[in-house]
C-alpha positions as CSV (number, residue, x, y, z in Angstrom):
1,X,0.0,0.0,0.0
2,X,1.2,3.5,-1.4
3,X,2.0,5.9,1.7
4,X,-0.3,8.3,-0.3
5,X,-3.8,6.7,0.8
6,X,-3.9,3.7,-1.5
7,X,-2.5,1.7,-4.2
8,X,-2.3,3.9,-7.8
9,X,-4.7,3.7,-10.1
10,X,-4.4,1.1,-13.3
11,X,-0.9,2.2,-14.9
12,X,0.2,4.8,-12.2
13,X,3.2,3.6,-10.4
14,X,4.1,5.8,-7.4
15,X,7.6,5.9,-5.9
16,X,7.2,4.8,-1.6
17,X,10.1,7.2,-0.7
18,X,8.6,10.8,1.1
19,X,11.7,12.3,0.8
20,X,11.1,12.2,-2.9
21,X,14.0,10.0,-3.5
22,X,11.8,8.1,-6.1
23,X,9.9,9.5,-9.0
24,X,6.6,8.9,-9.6
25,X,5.3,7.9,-13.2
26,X,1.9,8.4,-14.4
27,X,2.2,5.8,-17.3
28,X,5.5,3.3,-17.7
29,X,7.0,5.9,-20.3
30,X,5.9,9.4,-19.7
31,X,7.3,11.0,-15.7
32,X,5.2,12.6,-13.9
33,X,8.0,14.5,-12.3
34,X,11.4,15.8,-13.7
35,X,13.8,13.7,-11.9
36,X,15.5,16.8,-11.0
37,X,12.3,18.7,-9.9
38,X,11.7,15.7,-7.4
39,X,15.6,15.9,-6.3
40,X,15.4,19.6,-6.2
41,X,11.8,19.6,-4.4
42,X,13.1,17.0,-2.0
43,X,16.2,18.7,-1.0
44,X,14.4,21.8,0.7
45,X,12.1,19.7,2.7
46,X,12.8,17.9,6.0
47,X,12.1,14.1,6.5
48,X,10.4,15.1,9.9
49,X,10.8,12.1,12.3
50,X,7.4,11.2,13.3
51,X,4.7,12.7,10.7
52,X,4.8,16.3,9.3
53,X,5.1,19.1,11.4
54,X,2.2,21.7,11.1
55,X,4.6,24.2,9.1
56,X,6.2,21.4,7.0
57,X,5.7,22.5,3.0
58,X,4.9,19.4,0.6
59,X,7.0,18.7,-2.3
60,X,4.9,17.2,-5.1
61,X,5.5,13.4,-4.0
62,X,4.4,14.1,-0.9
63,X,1.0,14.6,-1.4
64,X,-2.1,12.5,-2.1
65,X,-3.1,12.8,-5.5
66,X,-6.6,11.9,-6.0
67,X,-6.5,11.2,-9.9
68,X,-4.0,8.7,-9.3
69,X,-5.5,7.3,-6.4
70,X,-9.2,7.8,-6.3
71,X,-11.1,6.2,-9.4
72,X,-14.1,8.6,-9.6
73,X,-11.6,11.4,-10.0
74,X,-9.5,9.6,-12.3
75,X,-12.0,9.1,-15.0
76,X,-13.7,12.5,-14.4
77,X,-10.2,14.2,-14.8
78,X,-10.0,12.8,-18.4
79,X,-12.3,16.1,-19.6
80,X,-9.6,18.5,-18.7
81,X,-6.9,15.9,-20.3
82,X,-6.5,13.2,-17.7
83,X,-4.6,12.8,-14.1
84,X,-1.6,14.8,-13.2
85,X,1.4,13.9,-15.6
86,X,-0.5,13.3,-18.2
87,X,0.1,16.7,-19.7
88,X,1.4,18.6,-17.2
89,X,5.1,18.9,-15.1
90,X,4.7,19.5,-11.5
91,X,7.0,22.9,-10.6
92,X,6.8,24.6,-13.1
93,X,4.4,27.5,-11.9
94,X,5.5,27.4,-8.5
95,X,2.3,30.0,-8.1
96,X,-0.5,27.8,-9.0
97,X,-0.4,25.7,-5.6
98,X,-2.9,23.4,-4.8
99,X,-4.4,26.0,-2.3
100,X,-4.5,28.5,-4.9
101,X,-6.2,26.3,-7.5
102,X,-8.7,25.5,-5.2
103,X,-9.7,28.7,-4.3
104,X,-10.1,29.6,-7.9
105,X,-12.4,26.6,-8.1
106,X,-14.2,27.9,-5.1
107,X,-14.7,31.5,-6.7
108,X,-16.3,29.8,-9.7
109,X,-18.8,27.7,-8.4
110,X,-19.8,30.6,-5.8
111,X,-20.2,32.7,-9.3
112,X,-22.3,30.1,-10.3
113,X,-24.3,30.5,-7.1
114,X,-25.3,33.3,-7.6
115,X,-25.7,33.2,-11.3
116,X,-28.3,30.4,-9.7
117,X,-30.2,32.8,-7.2
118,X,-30.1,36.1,-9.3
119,X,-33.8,34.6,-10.8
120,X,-34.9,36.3,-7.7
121,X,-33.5,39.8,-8.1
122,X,-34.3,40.4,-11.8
123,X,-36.7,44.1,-11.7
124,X,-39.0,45.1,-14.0
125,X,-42.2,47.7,-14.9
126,X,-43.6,48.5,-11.7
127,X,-46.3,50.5,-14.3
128,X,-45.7,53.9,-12.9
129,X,-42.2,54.6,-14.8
130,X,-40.4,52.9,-12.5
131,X,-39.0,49.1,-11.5
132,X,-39.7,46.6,-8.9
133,X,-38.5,43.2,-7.9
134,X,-40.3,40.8,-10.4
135,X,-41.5,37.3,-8.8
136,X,-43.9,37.0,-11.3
137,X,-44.9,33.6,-12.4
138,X,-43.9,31.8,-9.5
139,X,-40.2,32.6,-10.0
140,X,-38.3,31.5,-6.4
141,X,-40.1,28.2,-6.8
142,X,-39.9,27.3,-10.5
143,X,-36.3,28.3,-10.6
144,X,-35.2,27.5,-7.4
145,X,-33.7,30.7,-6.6
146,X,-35.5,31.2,-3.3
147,X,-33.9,32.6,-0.5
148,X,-34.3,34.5,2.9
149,X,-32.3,37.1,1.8
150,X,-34.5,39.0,-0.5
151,X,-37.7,38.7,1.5
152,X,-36.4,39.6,4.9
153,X,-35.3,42.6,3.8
154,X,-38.4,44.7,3.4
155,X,-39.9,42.3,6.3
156,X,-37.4,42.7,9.1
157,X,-37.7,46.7,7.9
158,X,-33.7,46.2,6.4
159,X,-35.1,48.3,3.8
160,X,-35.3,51.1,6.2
161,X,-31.7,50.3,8.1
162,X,-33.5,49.7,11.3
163,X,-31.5,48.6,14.5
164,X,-32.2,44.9,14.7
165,X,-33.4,43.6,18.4
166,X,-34.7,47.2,19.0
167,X,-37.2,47.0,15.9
168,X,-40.5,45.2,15.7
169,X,-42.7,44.7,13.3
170,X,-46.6,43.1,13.5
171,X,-47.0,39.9,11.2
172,X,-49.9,39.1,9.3
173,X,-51.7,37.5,12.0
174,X,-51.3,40.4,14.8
175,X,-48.0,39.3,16.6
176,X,-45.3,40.8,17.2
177,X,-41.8,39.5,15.9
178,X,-38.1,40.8,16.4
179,X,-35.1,40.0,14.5
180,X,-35.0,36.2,15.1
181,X,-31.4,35.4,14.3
182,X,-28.4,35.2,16.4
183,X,-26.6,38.3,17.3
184,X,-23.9,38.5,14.6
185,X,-25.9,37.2,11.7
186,X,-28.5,40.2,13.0
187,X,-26.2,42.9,12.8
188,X,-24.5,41.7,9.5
189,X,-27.9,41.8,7.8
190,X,-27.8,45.5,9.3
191,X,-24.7,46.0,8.0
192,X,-25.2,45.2,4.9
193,X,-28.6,47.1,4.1
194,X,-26.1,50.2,5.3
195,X,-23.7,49.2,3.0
196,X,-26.1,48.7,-0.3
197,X,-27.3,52.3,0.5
198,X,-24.1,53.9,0.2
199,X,-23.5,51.9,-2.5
200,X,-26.8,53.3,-4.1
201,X,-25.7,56.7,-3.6
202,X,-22.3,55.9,-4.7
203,X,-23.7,54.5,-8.3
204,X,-25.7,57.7,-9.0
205,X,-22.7,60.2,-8.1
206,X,-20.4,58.3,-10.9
207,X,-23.3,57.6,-13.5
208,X,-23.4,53.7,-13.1
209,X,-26.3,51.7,-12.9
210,X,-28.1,52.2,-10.0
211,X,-30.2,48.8,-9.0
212,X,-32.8,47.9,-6.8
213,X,-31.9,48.4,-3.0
214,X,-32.5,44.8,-2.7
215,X,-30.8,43.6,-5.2
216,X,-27.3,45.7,-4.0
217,X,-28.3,44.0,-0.5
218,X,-28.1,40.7,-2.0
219,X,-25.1,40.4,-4.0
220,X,-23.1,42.9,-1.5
221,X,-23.9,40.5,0.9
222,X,-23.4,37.9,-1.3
223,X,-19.9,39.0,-1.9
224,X,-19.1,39.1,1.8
225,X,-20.7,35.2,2.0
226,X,-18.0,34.1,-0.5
227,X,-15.3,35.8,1.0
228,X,-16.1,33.8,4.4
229,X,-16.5,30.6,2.4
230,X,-12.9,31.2,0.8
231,X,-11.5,31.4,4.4
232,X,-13.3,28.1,5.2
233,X,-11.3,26.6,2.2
234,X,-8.1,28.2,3.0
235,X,-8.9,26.7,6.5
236,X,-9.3,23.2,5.0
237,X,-6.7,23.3,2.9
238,X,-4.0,23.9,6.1
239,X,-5.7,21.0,7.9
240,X,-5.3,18.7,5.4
241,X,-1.7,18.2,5.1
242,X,-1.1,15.6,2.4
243,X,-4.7,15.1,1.2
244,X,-4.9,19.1,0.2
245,X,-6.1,18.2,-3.1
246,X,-9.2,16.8,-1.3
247,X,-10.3,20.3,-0.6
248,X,-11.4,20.5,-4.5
249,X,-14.6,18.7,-2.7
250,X,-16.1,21.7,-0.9
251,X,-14.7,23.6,-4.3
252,X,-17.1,21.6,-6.7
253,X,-19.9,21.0,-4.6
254,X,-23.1,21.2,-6.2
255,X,-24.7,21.4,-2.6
256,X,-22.9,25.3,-2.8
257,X,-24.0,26.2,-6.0
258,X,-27.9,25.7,-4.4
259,X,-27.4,26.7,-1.1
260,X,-24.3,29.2,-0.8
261,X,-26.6,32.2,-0.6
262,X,-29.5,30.9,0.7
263,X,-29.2,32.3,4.0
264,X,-26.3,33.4,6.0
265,X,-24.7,30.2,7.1
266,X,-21.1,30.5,5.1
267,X,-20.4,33.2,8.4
268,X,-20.5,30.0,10.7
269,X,-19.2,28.4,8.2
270,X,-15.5,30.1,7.5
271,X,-15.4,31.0,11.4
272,X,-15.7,27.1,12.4
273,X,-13.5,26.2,9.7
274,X,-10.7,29.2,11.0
275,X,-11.4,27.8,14.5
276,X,-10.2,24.4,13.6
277,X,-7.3,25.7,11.6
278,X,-6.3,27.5,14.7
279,X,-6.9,24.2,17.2
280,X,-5.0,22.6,14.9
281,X,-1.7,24.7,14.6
282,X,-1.7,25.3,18.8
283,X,-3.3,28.3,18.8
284,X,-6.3,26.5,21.7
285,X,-7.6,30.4,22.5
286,X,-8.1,32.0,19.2
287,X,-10.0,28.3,18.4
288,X,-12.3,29.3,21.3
289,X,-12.9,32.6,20.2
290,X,-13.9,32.2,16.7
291,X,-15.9,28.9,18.2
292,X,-17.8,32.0,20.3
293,X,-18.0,34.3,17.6
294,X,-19.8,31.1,15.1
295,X,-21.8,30.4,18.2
296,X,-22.9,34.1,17.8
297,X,-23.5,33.9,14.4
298,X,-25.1,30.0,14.4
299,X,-25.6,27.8,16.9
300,X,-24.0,24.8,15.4
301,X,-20.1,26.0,16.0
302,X,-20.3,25.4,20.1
303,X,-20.8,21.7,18.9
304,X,-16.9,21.5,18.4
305,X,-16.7,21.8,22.2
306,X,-17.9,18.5,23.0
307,X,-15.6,15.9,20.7
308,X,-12.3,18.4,22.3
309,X,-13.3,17.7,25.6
310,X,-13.8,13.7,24.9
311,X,-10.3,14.0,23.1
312,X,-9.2,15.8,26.2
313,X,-10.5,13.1,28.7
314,X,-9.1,10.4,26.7
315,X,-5.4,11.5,26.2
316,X,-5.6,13.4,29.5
317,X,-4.2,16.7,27.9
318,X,-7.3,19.3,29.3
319,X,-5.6,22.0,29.1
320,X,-5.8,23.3,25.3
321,X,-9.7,22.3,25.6
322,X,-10.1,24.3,28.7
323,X,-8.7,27.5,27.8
324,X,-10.4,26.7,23.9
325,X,-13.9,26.4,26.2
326,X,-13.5,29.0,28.0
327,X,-12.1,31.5,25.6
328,X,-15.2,30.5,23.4
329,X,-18.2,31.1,26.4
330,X,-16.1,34.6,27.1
331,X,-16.5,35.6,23.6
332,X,-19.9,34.8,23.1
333,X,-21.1,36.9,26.6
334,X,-18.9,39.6,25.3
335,X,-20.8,39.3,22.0
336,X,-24.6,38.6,23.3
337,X,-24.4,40.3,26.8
338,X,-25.3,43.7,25.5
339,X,-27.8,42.8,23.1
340,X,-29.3,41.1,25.9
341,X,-29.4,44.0,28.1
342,X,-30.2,46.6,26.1
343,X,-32.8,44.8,24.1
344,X,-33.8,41.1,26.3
345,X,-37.3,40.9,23.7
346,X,-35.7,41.7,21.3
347,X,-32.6,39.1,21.6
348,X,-34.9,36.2,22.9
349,X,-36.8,36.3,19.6
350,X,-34.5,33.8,18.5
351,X,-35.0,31.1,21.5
352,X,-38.5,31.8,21.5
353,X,-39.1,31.2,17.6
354,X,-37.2,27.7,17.5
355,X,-38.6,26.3,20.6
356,X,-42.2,27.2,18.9
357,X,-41.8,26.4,15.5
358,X,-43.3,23.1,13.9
359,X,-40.9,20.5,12.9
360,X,-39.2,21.9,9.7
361,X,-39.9,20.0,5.9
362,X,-36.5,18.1,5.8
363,X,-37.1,16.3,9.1
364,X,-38.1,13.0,9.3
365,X,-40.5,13.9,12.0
366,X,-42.2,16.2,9.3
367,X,-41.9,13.4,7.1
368,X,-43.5,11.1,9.0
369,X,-46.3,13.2,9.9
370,X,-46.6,13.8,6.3
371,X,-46.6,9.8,5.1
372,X,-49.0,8.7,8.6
373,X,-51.0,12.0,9.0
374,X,-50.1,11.7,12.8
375,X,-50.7,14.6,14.7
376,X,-47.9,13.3,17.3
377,X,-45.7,16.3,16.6
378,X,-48.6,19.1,16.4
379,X,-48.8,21.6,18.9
380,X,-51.4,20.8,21.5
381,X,-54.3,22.8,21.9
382,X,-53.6,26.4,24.0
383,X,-49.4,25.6,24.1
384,X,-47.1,27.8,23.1
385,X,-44.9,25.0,21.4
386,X,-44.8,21.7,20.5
387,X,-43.6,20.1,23.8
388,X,-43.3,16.4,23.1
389,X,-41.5,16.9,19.6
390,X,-38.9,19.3,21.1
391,X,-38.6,16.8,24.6
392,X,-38.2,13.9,21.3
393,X,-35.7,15.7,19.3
394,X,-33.7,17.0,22.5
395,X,-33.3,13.3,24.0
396,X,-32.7,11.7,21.2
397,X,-29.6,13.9,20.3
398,X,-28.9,13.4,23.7
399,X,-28.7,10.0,23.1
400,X,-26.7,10.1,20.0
401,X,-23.7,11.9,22.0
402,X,-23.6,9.8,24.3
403,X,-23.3,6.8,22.0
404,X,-20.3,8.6,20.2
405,X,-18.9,9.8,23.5
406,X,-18.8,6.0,24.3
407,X,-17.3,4.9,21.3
408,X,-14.7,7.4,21.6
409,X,-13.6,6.5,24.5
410,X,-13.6,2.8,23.9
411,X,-12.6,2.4,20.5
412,X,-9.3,0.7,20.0
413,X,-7.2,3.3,18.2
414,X,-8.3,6.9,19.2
415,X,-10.6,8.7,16.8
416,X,-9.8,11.6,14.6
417,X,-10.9,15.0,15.6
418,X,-12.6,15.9,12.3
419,X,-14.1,12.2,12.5
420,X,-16.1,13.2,16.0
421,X,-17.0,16.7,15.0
422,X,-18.5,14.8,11.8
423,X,-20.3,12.7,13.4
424,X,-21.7,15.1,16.1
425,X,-22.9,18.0,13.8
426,X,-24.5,14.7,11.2
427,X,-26.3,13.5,14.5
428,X,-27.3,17.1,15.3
429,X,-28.8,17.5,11.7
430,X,-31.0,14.2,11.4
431,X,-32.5,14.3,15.5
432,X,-33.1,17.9,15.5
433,X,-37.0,19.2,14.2
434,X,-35.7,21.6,12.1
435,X,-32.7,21.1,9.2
436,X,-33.5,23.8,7.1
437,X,-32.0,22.5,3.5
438,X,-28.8,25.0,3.7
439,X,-27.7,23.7,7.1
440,X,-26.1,20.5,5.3
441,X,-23.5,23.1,4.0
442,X,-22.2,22.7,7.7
443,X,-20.5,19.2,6.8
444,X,-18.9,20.4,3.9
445,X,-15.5,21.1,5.1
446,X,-15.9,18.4,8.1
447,X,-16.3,15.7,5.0
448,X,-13.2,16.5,3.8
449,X,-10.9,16.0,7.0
450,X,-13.3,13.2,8.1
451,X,-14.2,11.1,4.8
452,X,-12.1,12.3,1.8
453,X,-13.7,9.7,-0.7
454,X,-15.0,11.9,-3.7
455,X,-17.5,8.8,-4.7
456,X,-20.2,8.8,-1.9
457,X,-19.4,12.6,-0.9
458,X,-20.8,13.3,-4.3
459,X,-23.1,11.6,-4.5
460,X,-24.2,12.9,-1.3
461,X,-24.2,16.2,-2.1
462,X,-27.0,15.6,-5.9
463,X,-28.9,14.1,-3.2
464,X,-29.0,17.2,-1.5
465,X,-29.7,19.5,-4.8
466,X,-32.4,17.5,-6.0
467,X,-34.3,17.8,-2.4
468,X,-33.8,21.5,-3.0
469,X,-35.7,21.6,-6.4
470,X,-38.1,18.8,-5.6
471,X,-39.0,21.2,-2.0
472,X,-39.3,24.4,-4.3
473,X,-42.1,22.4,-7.3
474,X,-43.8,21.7,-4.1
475,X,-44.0,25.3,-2.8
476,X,-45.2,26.1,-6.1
477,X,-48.0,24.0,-5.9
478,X,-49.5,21.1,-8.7
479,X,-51.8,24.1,-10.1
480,X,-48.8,26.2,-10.9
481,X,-46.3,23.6,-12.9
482,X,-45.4,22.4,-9.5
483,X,-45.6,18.5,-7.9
484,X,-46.8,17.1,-4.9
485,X,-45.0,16.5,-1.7
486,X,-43.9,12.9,-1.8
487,X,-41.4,13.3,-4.9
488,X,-39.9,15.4,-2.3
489,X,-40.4,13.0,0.5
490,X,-38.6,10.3,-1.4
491,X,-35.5,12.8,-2.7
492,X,-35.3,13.5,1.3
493,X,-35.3,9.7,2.9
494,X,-32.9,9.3,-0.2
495,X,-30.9,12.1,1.5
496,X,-31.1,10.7,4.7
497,X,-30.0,7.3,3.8
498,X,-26.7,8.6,2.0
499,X,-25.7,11.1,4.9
500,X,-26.2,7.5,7.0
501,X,-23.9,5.5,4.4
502,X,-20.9,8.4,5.0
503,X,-21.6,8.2,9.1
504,X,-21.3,4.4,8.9
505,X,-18.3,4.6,6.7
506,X,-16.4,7.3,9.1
507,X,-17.5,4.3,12.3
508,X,-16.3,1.7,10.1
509,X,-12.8,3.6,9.2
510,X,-12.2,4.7,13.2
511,X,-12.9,1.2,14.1
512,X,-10.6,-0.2,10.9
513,X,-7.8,2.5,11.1
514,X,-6.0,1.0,8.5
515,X,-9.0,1.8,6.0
516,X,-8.6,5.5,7.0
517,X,-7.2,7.5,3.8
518,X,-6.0,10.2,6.2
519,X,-3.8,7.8,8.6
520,X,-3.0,5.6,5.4
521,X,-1.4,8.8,4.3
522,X,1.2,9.2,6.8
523,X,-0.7,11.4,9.3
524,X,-2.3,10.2,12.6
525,X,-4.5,13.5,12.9
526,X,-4.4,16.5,11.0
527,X,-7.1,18.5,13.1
528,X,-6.1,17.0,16.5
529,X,-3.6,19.6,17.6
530,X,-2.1,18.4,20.7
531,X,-4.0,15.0,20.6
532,X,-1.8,13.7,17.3
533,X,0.6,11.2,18.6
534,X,-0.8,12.0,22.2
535,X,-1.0,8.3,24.3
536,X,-4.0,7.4,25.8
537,X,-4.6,8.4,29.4
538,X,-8.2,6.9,29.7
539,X,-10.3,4.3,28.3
540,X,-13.5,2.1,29.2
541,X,-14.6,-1.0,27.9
542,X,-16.4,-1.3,24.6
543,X,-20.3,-2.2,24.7
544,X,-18.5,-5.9,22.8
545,X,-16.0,-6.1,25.9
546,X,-19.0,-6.2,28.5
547,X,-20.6,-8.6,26.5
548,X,-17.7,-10.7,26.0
549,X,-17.1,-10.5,30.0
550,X,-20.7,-10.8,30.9
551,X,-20.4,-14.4,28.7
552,X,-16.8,-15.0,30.5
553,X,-17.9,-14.2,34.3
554,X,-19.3,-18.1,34.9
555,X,-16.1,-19.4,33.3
556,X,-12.8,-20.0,35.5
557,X,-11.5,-17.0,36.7
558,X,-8.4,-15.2,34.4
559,X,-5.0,-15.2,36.4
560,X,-3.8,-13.0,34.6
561,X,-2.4,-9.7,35.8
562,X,-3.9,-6.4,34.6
563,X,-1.5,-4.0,32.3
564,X,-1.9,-0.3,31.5
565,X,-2.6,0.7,28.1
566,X,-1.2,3.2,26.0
567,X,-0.3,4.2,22.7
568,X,3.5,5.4,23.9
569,X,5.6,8.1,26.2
570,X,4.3,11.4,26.9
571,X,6.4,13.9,26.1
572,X,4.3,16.7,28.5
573,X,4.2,14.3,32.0
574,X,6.6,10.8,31.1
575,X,5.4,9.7,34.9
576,X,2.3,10.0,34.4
577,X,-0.2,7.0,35.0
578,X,-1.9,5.7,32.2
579,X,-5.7,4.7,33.3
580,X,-7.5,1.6,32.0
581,X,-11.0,-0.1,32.7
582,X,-10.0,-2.5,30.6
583,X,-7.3,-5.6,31.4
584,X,-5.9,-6.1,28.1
585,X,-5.6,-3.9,24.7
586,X,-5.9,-6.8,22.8
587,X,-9.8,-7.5,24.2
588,X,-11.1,-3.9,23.2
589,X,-12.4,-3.1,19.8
């Protein structure tokens, strides 16, 4: 097996040497590399000891190369001339680095993003000389260009730049309703109506086009999105190590070009991703801040804090994930405490509309209410809120950490960081009631440091864009070119099945390391930060060990002696204990 992440594909023979003492040939006659490029790249990088260090720069050979070793990308890569070394000499444009050719992929599937949403900000005759927004003919739905940008901006009074959490506005049915977004994402809406004003005014002084308030909103906004998303990748891309070229996956997704401006979730996004960069390259309290400033902006980012501290208990090293926790909860009072003086309403708007709201279209509690016509999940008569179905989706996610929180700590060979966070924020999506259809963009870059196979990610991610354009024919109704629910339905079980597959596959590769592309690689953990190479300091028995005992406890007792387990010497305490429930490594799974 290739120390790349798997055997080469076909006719690719790859040299085994990371120094770059070998070269590596796409095909028996033409190189891949110059042997002198490979000599040359070689000599200016250290063979580090024990992995790569964080600030280690990769010749050529020493990264994964998915057209050589990933057969999906292999046969797809034969449109732009076929895998590397085909055609083309590594070194020669020493600027065109895999980070940099990734965020020019990025920037051109965000273009196409918007080119995908723009249905929705096309003007026309508004019959008295003038233009307005046109959503004639059922546009967001028939096009799929639907999103809560343009609507919430002449309904949460954006239109008028007025102070979010302060402002209120009646609804159609006589309540009262407040910004109902987290703090930051609040005040960047805000922002950004102040900015498209300016930008009006701006327009008109130099004789450009001046466009419809909303529509500068949008894509000024939308530019400030993408920007955010191109930190996430730059984040991604310094995680990564040797599988860098695996970024391209969050690059190409189709699941951006549907969802990327759909609402505001690439701020969590590039935030989360910065905060893992950070954790990653030892920097524990600038991790917790941007995890407190994501938190602010979506509530999904304080999920990171759980897998650090189960990391944390395991290899006994608490004090990056302290400082990381607490940096994070000072950052996010800093942020919210204000707001929640000056304005409480105003700032509870957002607890009190998602522990109210109905169980959201994607959810299989929706779902099933839809396919049964149970009224399980309803709100009951003179209730706020529907009790039962936030008590259901509460415990069972509940549930769901505590399962991977037990399988962390028992699993033979300790887990990946990005594998856990994967596996937490997947859980979160399919117990909670509401996973609005954008809210899958959260796995995008955890997908790439957790499972970097292109095939089911892919695949994945159609599933995802068809549920988006199956959702919008139903909003536009069967009377109106539209379709019925259960095409949707279908798309969205499909969904859920897939997203299942990749959770299974990331279990099956932490409890089958050597099926693990990242550790195949060279790399124990990437994203870990202190926890790479860190020995384990706690462990309990797998559910499989208590049943094996449970079986054993009638049988003659065991003389042997119990031992400690651990993966090797600490270099922070060398006398250290190492604690086991368990009496021998070789009985846990």
């Amino acid at each position: 097996m290739d120390e790349r992440g798997g055997q080469p594909a076909d006719d690719v023979t790859v040299g085994a040497d990371a120094g770059g003492r070998t070269s590596a040939e796409a095909t028996a006659a033409d190189p891949v590399f110059a042997d002198a490029e490979v000599v040359e790249a070689a000599a200016r990088i250290p063979v580090p000891g024990d992995g790569l260090s964080r600030s280690a720069s990769l010749s050529p050979v020493e990264r994964v190369i998915p057209t050589w070793t990933d057969p999906t990308v292999r046969r797809a890569s034969e449109v732009i001339g076929g895998p590397l070394g085909r055609h083309a000499i590594v070194g020669r444009a020493p600027w065109l680095t895999p980070l940099r050719v990734c965020l020019l992929m990025a920037i051109v599937i965000l273009i196409f993003g918007w080119l995908f949403k723009s249905a929705c900000i096309q003007q026309g005759p508004n019959g008295a000389g003038g233009v307005t927004l046109d959503q004639s003919g059922q546009r967001p739905w028939i096009t799929g260009c639907y999103n809560d940008v343009v609507p919430l901006y002449g309904s949460h009074k954006l239109d008028t730049q007025a102070m979010p959490y302060k402002t209120s506005w009646i609804d159609t049915d006589g309540t009262t309703h407040y910004m109902e977004y987290p703090v930051i994402t609040g005040y960047f809406m805000w922002g950004v109506s102040e900015l498209g004003k300016y930008y009006g005014k701006f327009a008109g002084n130099v004789g450009l086009p001046i466009p419809l308030d909303v529509a500068a909103y949008f894509t000024i906004g939308a530019i400030i999105l993408a920007l955010f998303y191109l930190w996430a990748v730059a984040s991604t891309a310094r995680i990564a190590r040797r599988r860098v070229w695996d970024v391209a996956i969050m690059c190409l997704s189709p699941l951006l070009i549907v969802h990327s401006f759909t609402n505001w979730d690439l701020l969590a996004i590039g935030m989360t991703a910065g905060a893992m960069a950070a954790w990653a390259r030892g920097r524990p309290v600038l991790a917790g801040a941007l995890i407190g400033l994501g938190t602010a902006a979506k509530l999904y980012p304080v999920l990171l804090l759980g897998p650090l501290l189960l990391l944390a208990l395991r290899s006994g090293r608490f004090r990056g994930p302290v400082r990381t926790t607490i940096a994070a909860a000072v950052v996010w009072l800093v942020v919210n405490v204000p707001i929640m003086y000056l304005y409480p309403t105003g700032w509870y708007e957002f607890i009190k509309l998602n522990s109210e709201r109905p169980a959201e279209y994607d959810s299989w509690y929706a779902i099933y209410t839809s396919l049964s016509g149970s009224h399980l999940f309803d709100t009951t008569s003179g209730a706020d809120s529907p009790t039962f179905l936030n008590v259901l989706s509460l415990g069972l996610f509940g549930v769901a950490c505590a399962l991977i929180a037990w399988f962390a700590l028992s699993v033979r060979r300790r887990p990946r960081l990005a594998q856990l966070i994967f596996l937490v924020v997947a859980a979160f999506l399919l117990t909670n009631k509401v996973w609005s259809p954008q809210y899958s963009l959260w796995l995008l870059p955890l997908v790439v440091l957790a499972l970097p196979r292109w095939r089911p990610v892919l695949v994945w991610q159609f599933a995802e864009a068809v549920v988006w354009m199956l959702l919008m024919f139903y909003f536009a109704g069967v009377d109106n070119k539209g379709l019925s629910i259960y095409p949707f339905i279908g798309a969205a079980i499909v969904r859920d099945v897939l997203l299942i597959a990749l959770i299974v596959r990331v279990i099956r590769e932490i409890l089958r390391p050597a099926d693990d592309l990242v550790r195949m690689a060279g790399d124990d953990d990437p994203s870990g930060g202190v926890f790479e190479h860190a020995p384990d300091r706690f462990v309990i028995p797998s559910l499989p060990q208590l049943l094996r005992d449970r079986r054993r406890a009638g049988d003659a007792s065991d003389d042997r002696a119990p031992v400690l387990v651990g993966a090797g010497p600490d270099t922070d305490s060398p006398d250290a204990p190492q604690i086991s429930l368990v009496e021998d490594e070789d009985r846990r799974i």
